[in-house]
C-alpha positions in Angstrom: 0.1 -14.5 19.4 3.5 -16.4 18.7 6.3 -15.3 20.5 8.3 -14.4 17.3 5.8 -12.2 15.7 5.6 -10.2 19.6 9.2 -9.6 19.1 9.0 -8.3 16.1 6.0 -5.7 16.9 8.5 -4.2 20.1 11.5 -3.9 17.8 9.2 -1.6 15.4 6.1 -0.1 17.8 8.1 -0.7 20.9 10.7 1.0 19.7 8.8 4.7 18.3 6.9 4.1 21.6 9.9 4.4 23.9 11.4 7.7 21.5 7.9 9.5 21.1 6.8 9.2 25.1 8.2 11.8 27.3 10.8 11.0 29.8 9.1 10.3 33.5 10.7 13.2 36.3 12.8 11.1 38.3 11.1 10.7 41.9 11.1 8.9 45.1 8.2 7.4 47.5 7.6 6.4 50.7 7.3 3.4 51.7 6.9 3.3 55.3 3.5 3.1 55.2 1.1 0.6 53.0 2.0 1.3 49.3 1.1 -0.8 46.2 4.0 -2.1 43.9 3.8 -3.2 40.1 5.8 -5.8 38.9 6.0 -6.5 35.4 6.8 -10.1 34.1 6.8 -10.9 30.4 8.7 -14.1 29.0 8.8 -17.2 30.4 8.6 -20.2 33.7 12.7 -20.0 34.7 12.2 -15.9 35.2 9.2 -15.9 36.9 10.8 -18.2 39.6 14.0 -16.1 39.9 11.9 -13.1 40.2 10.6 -14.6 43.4 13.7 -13.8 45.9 12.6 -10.2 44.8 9.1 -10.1 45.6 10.1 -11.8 48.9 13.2 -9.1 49.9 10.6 -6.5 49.2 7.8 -7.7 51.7 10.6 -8.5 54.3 11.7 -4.4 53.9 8.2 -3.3 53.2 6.0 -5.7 55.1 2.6 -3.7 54.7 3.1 -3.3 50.9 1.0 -5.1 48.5 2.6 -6.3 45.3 0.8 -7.6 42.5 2.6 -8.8 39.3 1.7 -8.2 35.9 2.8 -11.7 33.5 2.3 -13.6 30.6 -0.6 -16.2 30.4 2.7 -18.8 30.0 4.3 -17.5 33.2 1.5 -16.4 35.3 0.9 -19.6 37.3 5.0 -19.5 38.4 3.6 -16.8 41.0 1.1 -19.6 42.6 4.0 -20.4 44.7 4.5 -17.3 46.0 2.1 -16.5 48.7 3.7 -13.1 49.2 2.4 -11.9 45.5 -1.3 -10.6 46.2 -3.0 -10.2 42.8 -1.2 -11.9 39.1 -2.7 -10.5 35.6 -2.0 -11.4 32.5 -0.8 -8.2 29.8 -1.7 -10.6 26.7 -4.9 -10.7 27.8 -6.4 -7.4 26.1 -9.4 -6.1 28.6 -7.2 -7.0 31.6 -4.4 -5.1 30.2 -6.8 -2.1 30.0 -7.9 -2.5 33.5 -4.1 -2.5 34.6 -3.1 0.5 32.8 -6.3 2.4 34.3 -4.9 1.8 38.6 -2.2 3.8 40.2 0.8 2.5 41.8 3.2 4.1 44.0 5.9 1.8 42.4 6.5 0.3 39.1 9.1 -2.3 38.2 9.7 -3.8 35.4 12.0 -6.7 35.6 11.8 -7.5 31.0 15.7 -7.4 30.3 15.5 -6.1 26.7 12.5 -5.6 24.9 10.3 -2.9 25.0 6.8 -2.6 25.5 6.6 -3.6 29.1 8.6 -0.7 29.5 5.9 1.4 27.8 3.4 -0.3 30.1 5.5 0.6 32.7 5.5 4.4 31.4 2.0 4.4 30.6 0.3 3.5 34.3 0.2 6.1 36.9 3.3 5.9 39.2 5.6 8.0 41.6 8.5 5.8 40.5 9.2 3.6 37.7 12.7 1.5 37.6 13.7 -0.9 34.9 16.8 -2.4 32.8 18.3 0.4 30.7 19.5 -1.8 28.5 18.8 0.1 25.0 16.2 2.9 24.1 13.7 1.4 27.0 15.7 4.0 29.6 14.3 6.5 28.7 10.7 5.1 30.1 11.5 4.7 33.9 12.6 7.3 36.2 15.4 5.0 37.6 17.1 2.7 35.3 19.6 0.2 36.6 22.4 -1.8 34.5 22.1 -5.2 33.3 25.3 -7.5 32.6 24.9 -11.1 31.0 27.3 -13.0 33.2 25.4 -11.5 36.2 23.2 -14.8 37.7 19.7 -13.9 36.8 18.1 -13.9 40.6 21.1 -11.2 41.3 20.0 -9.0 38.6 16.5 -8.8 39.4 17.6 -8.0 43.0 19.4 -5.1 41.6 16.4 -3.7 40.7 15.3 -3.3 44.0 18.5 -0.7 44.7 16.3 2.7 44.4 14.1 1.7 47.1 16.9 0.8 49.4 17.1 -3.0 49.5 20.0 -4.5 50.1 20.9 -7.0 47.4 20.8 -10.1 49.7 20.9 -13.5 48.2 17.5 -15.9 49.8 18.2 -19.3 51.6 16.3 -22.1 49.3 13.7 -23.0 49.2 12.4 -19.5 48.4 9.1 -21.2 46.5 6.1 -22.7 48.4 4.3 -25.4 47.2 0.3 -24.8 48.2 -1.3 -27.3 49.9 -3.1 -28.8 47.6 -1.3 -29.4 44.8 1.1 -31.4 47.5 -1.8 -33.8 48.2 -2.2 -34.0 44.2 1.0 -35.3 44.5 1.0 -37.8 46.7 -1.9 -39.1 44.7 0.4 -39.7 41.2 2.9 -40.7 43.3 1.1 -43.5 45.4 2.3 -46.3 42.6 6.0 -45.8 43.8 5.3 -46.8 47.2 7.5 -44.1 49.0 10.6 -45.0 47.3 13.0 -42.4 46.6 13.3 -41.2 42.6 15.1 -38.9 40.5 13.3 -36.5 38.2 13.3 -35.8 34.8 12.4 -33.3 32.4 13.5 -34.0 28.6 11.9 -30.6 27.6 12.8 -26.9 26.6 11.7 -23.1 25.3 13.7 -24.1 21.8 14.8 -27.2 20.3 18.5 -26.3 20.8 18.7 -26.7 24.7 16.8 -30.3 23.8 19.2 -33.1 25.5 16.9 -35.7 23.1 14.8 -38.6 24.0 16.8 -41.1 23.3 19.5 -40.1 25.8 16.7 -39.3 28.6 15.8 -42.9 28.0 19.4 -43.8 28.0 19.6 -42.6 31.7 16.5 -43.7 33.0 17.8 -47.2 32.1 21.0 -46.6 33.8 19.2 -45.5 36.9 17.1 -48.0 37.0 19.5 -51.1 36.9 21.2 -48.9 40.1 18.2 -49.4 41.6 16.4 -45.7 41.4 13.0 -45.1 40.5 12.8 -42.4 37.8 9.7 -39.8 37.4 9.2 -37.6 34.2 7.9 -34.2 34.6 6.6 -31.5 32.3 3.5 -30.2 30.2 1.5 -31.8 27.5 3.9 -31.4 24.8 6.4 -33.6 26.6 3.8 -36.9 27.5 4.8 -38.3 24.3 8.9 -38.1 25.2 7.9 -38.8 29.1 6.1 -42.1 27.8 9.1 -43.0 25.4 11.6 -42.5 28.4 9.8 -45.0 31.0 8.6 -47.4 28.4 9.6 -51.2 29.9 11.3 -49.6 33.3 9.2 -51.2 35.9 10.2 -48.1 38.8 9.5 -45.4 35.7 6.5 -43.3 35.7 5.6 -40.3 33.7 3.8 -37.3 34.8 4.2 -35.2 31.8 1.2 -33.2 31.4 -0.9 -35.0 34.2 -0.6 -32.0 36.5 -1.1 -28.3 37.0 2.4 -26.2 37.2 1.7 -26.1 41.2 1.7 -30.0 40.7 4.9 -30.5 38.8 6.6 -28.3 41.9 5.2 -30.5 44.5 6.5 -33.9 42.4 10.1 -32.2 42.3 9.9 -31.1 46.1 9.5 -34.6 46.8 12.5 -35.8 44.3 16.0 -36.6 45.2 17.4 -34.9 42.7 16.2 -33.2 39.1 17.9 -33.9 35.9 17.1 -30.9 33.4 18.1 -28.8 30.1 18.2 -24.9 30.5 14.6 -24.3 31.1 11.8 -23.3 34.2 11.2 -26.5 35.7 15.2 -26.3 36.2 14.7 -23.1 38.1 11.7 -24.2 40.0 13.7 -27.3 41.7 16.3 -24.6 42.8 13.3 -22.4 44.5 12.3 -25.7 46.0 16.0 -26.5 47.4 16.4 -29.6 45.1 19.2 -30.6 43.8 19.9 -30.7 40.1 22.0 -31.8 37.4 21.9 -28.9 34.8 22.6 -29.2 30.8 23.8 -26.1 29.2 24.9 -25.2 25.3 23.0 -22.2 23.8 22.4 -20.2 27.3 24.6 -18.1 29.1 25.4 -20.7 32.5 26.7 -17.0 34.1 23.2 -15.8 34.0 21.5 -19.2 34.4 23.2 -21.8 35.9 22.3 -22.9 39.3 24.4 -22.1 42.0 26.0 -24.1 45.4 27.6 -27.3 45.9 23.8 -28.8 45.6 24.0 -28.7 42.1 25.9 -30.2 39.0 26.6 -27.7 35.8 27.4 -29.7 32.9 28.8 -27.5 29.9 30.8 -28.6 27.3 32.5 -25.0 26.7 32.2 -25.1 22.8 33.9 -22.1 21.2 30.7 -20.6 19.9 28.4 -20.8 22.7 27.0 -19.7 24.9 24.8 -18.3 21.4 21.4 -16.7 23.0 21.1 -13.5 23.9 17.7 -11.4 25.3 16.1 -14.7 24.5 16.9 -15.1 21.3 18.9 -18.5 20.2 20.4 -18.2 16.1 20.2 -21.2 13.6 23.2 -23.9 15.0 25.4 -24.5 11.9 26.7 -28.0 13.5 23.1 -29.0 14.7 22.9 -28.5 18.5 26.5 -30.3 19.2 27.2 -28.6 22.5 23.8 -30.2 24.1 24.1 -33.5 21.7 27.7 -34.1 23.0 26.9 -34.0 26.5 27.4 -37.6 27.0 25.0 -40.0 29.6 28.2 -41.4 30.9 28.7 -37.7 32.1 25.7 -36.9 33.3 25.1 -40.4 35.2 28.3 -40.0 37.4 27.2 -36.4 37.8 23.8 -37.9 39.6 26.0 -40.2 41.4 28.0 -38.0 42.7 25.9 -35.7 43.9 23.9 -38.1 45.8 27.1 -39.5 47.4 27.3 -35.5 48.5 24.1 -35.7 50.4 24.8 -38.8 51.4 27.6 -38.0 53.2 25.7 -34.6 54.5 22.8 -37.4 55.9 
């Protein structure tokens, strides 16, 4: 089911579900001994792998807890790199979502932001205690709800969450993602033509077409690396092979990996990376988890909530009155066509790159 149309069944079910259910009685558990947590995790890549500092401050505090997380078939595979999570389903697969809603859990969490039926999920399966965003009508489906603020960095606010069972909201040393073994000898398989050499990443993709820094410009760069000597690597799924092979095309160091590897695979390419190069999107978030550095483009999207954060990593925004523009994931028509992404200029981001190298160089 498209995304759009999903988002237009929780404003009108989602939204008589959260006013007919009755309120849960606000409760507390204890968790001293082996207890079972829920996570709930709709949307997409990038929240998956900020949810991870929370699954991983929750074992540290609850070590014989078992936390399973419920996803999206497009998310799911984030929690591959998280050996802490012990079982992943998938709610938009029908007959699993049925077997979910049948178990009990001591704890519930759902980490959705805004919509509403993964708070009804949430209400629906047997629980002690049920915490969530009470961001609109969705309140009234957990027995704890906690605030939610959009210039609040998106790893922070899921760690709020954690506040009713007692968890300090403690910000995780990177890298909090762990790339399985496998998919890092994947890796040095693709990567075997570059003969060790260092290389900067790339990924020319996005969710929507408005955080889209453009071929042509990705190409632009990978040029300009390439005559300073780097070797340059795309990344990304299927839909980005055609844009990955456009961006290498005649660079004799370029290679593109777009859609040539699972998600664990693309992790274990960017571990290896000096540096990433990325729009507002998951793979940006998944080279923070990994402790890579990055050079971050940002228009539409709130940098407050999703910029990364540290001296390891370059946030380039052009401030344009009217953005940032999304909000709870949702980006309106651009009357002047995208300008705050499509003015971002590769002058600017190619002395951000070379600064930040001459950063870790110094560090090294």
């Amino acid at each position: 089911m498209k995304i759009h149309s999903l988002k237009n069944i929780d404003a009108i079910v989602g939204t008589l579900l959260t006013a007919g259910l009755p309120r849960p009685s606000p409760s507390n558990v204890d968790l001293s001994a082996e207890a079972r947590i829920l996570l709930i995790r709709p949307g997409g890549i990038g929240d998956a792998a900020l949810l991870v500092p929370a699954v991983l401050a929750l074992k540290k505090q609850f070590p014989s807890c078992r936390i399973d997380v419920l996803a999206e078939r497009r998310n799911a595979r984030v929690f591959d790199l998280c050996p802490a999570v012990g079982r992943v389903d998938c709610y938009d697969r029908g007959t699993t979502l049925l077997q979910v809603l049948r178990r009990r859990y001591d704890v519930i969490i759902d980490t959705e932001q805004w919509h509403r039926l993964s708070a009804v999920v949430a209400r629906l399966i047997r629980s002690e205690m049920k915490i969530g965003f009470g961001t609109n009508e969705r309140r009234r489906m957990f027995s704890h709800a906690v605030d939610y603020r959009h210039d609040r960095y998106e790893m922070d606010s899921f760690l709020d969450l954690l506040a009713p069972l007692g968890v300090a909201p403690t910000p995780p040393e990177e890298p909090f993602l762990t790339v399985p073994e496998e998919a890092g000898d994947e890796a040095v398989r693709l990567l075997h033509r570059l003969e060790d050499r260092p290389f900067v990443a790339l990924f020319p993709g996005a969710s929507i077409a408005e955080r889209r820094w453009g071929g042509e410009r990705f190409r632009e760069l990978a040029a300009a690396l390439a005559q300073q000597g780097r070797a340059v690597v795309v990344v990304g799924g299927p839909e980005d092979r055609e844009v990955g092979d456009f961006i290498v095309e005649g660079l004799a160091e370029g290679l593109n990996l777009a859609g040539r590897t699972s998600l664990a695979g693309s992790a274990a390419i960017l571990q290896q990376a000096q540096l990433l190069v990325a729009g507002d999107s998951g793979v940006l978030h998944i080279a923070v988890g990994l402790g890579v550095p990055t050079v971050s483009l940002f228009g539409p999207g709130i940098a407050a909530k999703w910029a990364p954060r540290g001296a390891r990593h370059r946030v380039i925004n052009k401030q344009f009155d009217c953005s940032p523009c999304t909000r709870f994931g949702t980006t309106p028509p651009c009357p002047i066509n995208g300008r705050c992404i499509a003015d971002i200029s590769v002058a600017e981001v190619l002395l951000a790159v070379q600064d930040l190298r001459a950063e870790d160089d110094r560090k090294e």
